[in-house]
C-alpha positions as CSV (number, residue, x, y, z in Angstrom):
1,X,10.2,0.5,37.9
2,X,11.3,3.9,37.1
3,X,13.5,4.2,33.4
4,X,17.0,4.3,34.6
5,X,18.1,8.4,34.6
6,X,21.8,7.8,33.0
7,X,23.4,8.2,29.6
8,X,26.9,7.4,29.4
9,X,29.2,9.3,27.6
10,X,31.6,8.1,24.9
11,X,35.2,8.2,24.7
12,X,35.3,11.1,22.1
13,X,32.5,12.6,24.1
14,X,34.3,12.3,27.1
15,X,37.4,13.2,25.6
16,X,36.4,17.1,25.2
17,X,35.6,17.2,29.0
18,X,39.0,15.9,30.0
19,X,40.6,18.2,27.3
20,X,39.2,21.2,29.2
21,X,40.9,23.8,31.3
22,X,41.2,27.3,32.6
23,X,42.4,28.6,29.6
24,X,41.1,26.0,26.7
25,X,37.2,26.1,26.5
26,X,35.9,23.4,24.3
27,X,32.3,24.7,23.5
28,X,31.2,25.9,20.1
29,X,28.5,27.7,18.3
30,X,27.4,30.4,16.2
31,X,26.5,33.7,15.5
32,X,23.5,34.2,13.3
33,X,21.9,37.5,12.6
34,X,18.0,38.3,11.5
35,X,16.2,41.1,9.3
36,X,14.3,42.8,11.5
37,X,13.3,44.2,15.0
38,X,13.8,41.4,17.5
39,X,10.7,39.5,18.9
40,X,9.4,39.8,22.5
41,X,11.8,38.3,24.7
42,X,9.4,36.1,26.2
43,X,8.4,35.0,22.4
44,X,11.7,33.4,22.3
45,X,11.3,32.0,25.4
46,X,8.0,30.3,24.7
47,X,9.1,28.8,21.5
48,X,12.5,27.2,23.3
49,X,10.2,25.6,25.8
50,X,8.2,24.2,22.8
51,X,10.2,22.8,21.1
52,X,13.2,21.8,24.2
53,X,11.7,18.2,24.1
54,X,13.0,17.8,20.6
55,X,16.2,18.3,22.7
56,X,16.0,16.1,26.1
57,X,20.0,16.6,26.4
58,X,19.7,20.0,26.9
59,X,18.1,19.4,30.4
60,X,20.7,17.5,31.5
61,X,23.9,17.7,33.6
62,X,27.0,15.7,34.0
63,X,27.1,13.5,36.9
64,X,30.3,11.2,37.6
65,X,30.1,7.4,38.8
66,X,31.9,6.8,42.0
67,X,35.5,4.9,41.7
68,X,35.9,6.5,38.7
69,X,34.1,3.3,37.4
70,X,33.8,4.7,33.8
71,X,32.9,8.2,31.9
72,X,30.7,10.6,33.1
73,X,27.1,10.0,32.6
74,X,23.9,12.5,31.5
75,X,21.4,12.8,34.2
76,X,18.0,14.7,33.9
77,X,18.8,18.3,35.9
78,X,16.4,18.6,38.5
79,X,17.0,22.1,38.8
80,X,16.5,23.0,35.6
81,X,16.3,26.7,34.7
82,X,15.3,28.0,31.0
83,X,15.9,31.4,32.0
84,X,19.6,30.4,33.1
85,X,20.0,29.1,29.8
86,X,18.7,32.0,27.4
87,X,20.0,35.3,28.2
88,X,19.1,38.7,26.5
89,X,21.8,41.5,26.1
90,X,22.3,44.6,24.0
91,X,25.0,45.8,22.6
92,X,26.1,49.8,23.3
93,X,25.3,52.8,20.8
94,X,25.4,52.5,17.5
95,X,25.6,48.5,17.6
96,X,28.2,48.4,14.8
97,X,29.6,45.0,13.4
98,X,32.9,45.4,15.5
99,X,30.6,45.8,18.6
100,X,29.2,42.2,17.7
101,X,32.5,40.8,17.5
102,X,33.4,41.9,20.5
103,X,30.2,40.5,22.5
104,X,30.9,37.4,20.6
105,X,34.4,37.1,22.0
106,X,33.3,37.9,25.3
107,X,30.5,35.5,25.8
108,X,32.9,32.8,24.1
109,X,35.6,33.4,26.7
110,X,33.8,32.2,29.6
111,X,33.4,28.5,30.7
112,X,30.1,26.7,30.6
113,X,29.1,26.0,34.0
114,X,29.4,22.3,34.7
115,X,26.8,21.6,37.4
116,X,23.9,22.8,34.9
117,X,23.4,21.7,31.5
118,X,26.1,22.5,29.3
119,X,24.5,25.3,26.9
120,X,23.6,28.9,26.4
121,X,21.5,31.1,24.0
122,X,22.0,34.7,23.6
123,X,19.4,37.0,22.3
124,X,21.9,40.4,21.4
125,X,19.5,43.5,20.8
126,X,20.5,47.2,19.7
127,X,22.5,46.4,15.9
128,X,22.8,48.9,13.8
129,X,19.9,48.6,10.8
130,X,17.3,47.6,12.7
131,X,19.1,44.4,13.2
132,X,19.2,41.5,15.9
133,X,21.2,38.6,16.6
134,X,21.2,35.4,18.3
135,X,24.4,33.5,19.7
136,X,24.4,29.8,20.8
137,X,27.0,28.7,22.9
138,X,27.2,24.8,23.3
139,X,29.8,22.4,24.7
140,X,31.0,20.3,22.3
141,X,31.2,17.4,24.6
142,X,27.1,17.5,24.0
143,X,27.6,17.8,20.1
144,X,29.3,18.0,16.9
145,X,29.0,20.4,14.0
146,X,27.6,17.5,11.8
147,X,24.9,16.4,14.2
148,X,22.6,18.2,12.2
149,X,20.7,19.5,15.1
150,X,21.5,22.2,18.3
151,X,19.2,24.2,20.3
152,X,19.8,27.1,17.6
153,X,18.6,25.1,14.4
154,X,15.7,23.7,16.7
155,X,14.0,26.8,17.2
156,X,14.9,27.9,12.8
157,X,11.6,27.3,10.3
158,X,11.6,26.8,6.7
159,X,8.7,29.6,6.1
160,X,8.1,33.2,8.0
161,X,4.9,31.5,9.6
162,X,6.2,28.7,11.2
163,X,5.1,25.3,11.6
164,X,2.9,23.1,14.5
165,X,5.7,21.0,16.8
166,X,3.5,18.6,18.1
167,X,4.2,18.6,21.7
168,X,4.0,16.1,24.8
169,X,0.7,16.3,26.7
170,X,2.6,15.9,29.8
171,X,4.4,18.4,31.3
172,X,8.3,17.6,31.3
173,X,9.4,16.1,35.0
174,X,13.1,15.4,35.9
175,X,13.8,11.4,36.4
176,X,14.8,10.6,39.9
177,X,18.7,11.8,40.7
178,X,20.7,8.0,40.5
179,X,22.5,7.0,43.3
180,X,26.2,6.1,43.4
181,X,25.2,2.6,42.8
182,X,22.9,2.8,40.1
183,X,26.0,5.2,38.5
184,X,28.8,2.4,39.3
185,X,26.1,0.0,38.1
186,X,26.0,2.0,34.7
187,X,29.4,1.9,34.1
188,X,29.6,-1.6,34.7
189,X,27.3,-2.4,32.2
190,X,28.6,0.0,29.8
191,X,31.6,-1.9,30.0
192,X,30.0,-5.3,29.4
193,X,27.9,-3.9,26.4
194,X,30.7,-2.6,25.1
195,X,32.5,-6.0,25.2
196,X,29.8,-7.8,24.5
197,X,30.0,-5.8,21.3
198,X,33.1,-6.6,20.9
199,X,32.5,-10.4,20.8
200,X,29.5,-9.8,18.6
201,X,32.3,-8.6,15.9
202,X,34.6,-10.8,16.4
203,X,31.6,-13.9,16.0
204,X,30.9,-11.8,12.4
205,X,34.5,-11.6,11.7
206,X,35.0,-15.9,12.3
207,X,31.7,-16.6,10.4
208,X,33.3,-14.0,7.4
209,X,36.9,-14.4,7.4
210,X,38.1,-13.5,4.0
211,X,36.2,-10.1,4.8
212,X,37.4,-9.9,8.4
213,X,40.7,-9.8,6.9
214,X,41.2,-7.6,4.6
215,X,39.3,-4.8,7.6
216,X,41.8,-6.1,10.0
217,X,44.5,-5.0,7.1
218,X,42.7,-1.9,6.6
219,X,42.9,-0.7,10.1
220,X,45.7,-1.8,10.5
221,X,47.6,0.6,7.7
222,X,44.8,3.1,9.3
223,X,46.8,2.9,12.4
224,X,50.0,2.5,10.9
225,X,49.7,5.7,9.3
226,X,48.3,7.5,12.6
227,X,51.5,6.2,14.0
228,X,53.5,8.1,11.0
229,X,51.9,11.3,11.7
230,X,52.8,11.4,15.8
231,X,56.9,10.3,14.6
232,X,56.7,13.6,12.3
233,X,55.1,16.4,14.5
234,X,54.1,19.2,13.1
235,X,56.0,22.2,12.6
236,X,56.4,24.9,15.8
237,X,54.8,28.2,14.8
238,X,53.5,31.5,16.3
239,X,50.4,29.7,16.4
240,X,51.4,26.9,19.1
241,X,52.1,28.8,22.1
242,X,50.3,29.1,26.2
243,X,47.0,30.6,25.3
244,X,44.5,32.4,28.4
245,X,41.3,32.3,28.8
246,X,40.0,35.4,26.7
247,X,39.3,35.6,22.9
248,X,39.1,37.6,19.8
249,X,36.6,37.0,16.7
250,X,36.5,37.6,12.7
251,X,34.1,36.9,10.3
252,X,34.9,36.8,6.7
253,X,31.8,36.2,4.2
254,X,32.3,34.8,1.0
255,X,29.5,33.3,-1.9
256,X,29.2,29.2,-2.3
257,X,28.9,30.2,-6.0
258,X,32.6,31.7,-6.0
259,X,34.2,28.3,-4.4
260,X,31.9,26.3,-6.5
261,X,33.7,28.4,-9.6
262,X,37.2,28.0,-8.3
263,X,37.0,24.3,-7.4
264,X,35.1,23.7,-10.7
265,X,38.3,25.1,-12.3
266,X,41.0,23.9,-10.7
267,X,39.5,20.7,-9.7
268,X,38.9,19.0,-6.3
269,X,36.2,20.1,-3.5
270,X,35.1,23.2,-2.1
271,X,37.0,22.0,0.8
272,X,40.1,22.3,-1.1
273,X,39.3,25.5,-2.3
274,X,39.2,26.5,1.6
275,X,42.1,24.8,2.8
276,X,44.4,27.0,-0.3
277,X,42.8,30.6,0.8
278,X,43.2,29.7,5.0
279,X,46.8,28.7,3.4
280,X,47.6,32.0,1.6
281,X,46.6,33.8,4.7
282,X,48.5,31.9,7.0
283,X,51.4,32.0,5.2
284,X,51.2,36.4,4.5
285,X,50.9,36.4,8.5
286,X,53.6,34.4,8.8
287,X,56.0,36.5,7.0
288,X,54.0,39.4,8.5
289,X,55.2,38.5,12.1
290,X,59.4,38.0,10.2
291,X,58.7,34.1,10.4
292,X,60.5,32.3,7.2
293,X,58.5,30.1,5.6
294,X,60.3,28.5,3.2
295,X,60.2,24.2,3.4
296,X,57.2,25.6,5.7
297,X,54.4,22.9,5.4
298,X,51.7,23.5,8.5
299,X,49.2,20.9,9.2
300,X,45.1,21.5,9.7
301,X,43.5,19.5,12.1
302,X,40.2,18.4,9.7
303,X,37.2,17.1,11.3
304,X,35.7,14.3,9.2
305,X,32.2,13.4,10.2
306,X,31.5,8.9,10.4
307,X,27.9,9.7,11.4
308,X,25.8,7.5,9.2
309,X,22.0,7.8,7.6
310,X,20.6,6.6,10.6
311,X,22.2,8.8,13.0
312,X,21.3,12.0,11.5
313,X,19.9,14.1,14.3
314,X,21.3,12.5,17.1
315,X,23.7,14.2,20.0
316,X,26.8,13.4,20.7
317,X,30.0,13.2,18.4
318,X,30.4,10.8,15.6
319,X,34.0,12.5,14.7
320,X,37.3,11.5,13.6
321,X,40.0,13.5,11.9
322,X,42.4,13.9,8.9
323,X,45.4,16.0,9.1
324,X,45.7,18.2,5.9
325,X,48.6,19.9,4.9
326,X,49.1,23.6,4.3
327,X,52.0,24.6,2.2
328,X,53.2,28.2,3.3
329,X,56.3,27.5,1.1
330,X,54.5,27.5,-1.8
331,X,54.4,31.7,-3.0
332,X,51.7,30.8,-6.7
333,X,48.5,30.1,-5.6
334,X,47.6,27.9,-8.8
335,X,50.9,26.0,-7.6
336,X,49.3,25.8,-3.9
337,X,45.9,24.5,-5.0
338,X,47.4,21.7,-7.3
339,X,49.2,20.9,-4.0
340,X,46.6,20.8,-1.3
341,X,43.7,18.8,-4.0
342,X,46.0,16.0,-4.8
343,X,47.0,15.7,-0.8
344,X,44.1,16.1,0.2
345,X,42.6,13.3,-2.3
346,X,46.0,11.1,-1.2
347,X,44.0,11.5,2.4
348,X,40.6,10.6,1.4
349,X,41.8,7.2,-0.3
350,X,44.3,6.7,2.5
351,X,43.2,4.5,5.9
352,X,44.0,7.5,8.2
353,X,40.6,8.5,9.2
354,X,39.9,4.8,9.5
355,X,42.9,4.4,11.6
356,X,41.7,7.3,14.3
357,X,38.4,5.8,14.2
358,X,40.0,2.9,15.1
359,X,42.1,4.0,18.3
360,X,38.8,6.2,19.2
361,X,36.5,2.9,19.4
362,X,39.0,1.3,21.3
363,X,39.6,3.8,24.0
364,X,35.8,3.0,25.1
365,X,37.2,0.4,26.8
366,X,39.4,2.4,28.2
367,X,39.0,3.5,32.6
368,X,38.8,7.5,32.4
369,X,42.5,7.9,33.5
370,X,43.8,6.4,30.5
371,X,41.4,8.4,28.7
372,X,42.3,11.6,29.5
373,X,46.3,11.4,28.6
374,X,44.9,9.8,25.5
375,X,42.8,12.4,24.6
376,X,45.5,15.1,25.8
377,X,47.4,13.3,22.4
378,X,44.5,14.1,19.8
379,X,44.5,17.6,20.6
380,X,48.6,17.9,20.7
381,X,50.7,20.2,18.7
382,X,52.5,17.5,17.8
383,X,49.4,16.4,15.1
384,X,48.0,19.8,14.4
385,X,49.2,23.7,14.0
386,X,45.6,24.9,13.7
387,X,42.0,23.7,13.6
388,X,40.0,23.9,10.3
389,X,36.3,22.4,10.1
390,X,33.8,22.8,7.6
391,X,30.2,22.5,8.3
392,X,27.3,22.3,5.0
393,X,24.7,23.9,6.2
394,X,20.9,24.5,4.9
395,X,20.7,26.7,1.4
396,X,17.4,27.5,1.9
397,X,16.5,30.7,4.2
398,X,15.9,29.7,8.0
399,X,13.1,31.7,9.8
400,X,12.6,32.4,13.7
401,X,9.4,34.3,14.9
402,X,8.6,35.2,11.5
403,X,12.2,37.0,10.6
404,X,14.9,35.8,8.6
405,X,18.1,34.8,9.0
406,X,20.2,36.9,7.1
407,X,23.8,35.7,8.1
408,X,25.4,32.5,9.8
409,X,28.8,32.6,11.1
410,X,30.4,29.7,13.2
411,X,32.5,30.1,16.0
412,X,35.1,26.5,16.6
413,X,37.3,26.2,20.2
414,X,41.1,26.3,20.7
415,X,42.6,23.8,22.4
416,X,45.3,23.8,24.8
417,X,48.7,25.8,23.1
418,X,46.3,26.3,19.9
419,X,45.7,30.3,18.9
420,X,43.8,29.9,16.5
421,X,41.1,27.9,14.8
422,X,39.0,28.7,11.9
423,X,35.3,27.3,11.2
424,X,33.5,27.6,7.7
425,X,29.5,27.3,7.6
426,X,27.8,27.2,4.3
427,X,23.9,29.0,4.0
428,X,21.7,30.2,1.7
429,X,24.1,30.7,-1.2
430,X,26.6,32.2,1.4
431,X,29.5,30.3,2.8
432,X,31.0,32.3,5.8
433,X,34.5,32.2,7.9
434,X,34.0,32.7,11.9
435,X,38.2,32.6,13.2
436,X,38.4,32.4,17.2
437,X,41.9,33.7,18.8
438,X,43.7,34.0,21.4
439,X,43.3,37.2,22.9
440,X,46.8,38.1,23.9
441,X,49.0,35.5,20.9
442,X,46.4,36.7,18.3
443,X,46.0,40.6,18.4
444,X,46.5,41.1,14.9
445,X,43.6,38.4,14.2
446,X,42.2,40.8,11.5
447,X,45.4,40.1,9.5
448,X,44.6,36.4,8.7
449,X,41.0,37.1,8.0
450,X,42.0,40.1,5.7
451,X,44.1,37.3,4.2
452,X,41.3,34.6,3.7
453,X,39.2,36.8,1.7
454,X,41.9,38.5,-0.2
455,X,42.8,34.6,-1.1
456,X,39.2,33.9,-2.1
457,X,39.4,37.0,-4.4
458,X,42.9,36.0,-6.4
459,X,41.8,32.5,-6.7
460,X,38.6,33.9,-8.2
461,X,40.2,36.1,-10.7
462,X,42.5,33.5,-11.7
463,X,39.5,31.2,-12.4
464,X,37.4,33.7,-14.5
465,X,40.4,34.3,-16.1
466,X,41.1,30.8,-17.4
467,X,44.7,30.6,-16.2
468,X,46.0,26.8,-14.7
469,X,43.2,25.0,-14.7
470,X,43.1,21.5,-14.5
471,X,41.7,19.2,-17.1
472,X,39.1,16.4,-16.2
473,X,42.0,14.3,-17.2
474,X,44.7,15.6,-15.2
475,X,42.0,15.7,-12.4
476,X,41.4,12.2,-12.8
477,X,44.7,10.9,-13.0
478,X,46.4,13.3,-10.6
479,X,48.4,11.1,-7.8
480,X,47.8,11.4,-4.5
């Protein structure tokens, strides 16, 4: 018997699909530029079909079980195209950064084509400096930023010469197209695993009660406190309003070193360090566009990945979110990091990533209509004002065909009513902002990235200059 040619997706998975629309694309990717003159087209084309086995979602499409029976399922492409899928482009004389920014906007303001697997790779020739870049485009229905692998870092290697991929010695061959009834079928026993699952817990929970309990009171206050948040949206702001369909890109470069200085000296994470300068700049463009911002406290939407050991390298989303503040009404910037670390550690040791965790495992059970207004609530303006993630990335240099990757910048998505979100990559010493607009909300975009490293700079100075930094005692006993 043939192996079964389906792969449903998850409720988070699914979730990004359903969240989809006109104007709100939900793909995400980078921009990464490499020393050098480009390789041969064809070069790059060879080594992606080397190493697309490493990959075997990227040569699959959705497919949707009849009787809307359960989430869309993965399905081998039988059509399948590489040169569909990695494009070559150029930008016009002389190939200045701006010119880059602008082909990055462009390529992220069109919608991935949902009959054919749900990715793109651009190779951009004609930079300035004897430069060339590469641009990945990916849904993020396919994958999160945490997965650890994409069709970009597959093709990257660790030394200029590369290394052997051992390859199949078959030739790749799309599995037979389902029918309706093996789909329906899948969904059905999706569902059943699924509760089947559900019982296996429960059986562990009866034969370990005094553990079962205290994680039912766990999840509980996790959900408890998920509840808190949706009773006290989040504030209305220039940056919640109709967005279209086109887009606007920034890239602010900073060095790990610096944040690794700052957060040293003022305590908590780097992350904190880049929720205070993303504050500072949000809270100069605010009073840039005549908003007040006094008693002003906006809220980031921040990814948290639950992908465990094992998981590392696998597809799909292992995600769940924290909602951090960022307090515009606070004008000192020692005064606004003190804020946002002990917040931020009040988050980590509260149940609220627990708790969305929670209410995403149970809407697998979930039939796709009550999926979708769920999942219209996670990406609400009533959680969130504005989308910060923050991906570690490899600080080692990444070769492809022999030439380095010089720079990596991310680029996140903007969901529905959302102008803006901001995505922070880390590499090689380097740890880079990419900020995605709105095209028409957002035309002063350069403002707020302006901002960010202005912020990065003042906290720095601060830092070497030995002024309000926190003690290892105060940083230990600080409450949340």
């Amino acid at each position: 018997m043939a192996q079964q040619n389906s792969d449903r997706l998850t409720a988070v998975d699914a979730g990004f699909l359903h969240q989809e629309g006109p104007a709100a694309h939900m793909h995400i990717g980078g921009l990464t530029v490499f020393e050098g003159p480009p390789p041969p087209f064809e070069e790059i084309l060879d080594q992606v079909r080397c190493r697309l086995h490493l990959l075997p979602r990227y040569r699959q499409r959705l497919a949707r079980p009849p009787l809307q029976s359960g989430n869309p399922v993965w399905i081998d492409d039988p059509a399948f195209n590489l040169e569909y899928h990695v494009r070559r482009t150029a930008l016009p004389a002389p190939g200045k950064r701006a010119q880059l920014r602008e082909a990055t906007a462009q390529i992220f303001s069109q919608r991935l084509d949902r009959s054919k697997p749900l990715w793109e790779l651009w190779i951009v020739e004609g930079i300035e400096t004897d430069r060339w870049a590469l641009i990945s485009k990916t849904h993020h229905a396919l994958i999160d930023g945490i997965s650890g692998i994409d069709i970009a870092t597959a093709l990257l290697d660790v030394t200029p010469e590369g290394m052997d991929v051992p390859h199949p010695d078959a030739a790749w061959q799309p599995r037979p197209v389902p029918t309706p009834a093996e789909m329906l079928a899948t969904g059905i026993v999706g569902a059943a695993r699924a509760g089947v699952l559900g019982a296996t817990k429960a059986l562990e929970a009866f034969a370990r009660p005094r553990a079962a309990a205290g994680r039912v009171r766990e999840i509980g206050e996790g959900v408890g406190e998920m509840a808190w948040e949706l009773m006290n949206p989040a504030p209305d702001t220039p940056l919640n309003v109709p967005i279209g369909p086109h887009r606007r890109y920034r890239a602010v470069e900073g060095r790990l070193e610096t944040f690794r200085r700052i957060k040293d000296h003022f305590g908590g994470t780097v992350n904190d360090v880049v929720l205070a300068v993303v504050t500072s700049a949000l809270r100069d463009w605010l009073q840039s566009r005549g908003a007040r911002t006094e008693g002003l406290e906006l809220r980031a939407l921040v990814p948290v990945s639950v992908r465990s050991t094992d998981e590392r390298g696998q597809l799909g989303n292992r995600l769940t979110a924290m909602r951090g503040p960022l307090p515009v009404y606070i004008d000192d910037p020692v005064q606004r990091m003190e804020v946002i670390r002990r917040a931020m550690r009040g988050l980590k040791e509260s149940k609220q990533a627990l708790g969305a965790e929670t209410i995403a495992n149970v809407q697998n059970f979930a039939p796709p209509t009550v999926l979708a207004q769920a999942s219209r609530l996670n990406f609400s303006t009533r959680l969130f004002n504005v989308l910060v993630t923050n991906v570690p990335g490899p600080q080692i240099p990444l070769y492809l065909r022999g030439r380095k990757m010089e720079r990596a910048f991310p680029v996140a998505f903007l969901p529905k009513d959302h102008a803006l979100a901001i995505a922070i990559l880390s590499y090689d010493g380097a740890i880079n902002f990419g900020l995605i607009g709105d095209h028409d909300a957002l035309p002063d975009l350069k403002f707020i990235a302006d901002g960010i490293a202005s912020a990065i700079d003042e906290l720095d100075d601060l830092a070497r200059a030995g002024v309000g930094g926190a003690t290892p005692a105060r940083v230990r006993t600080a409450a949340p």
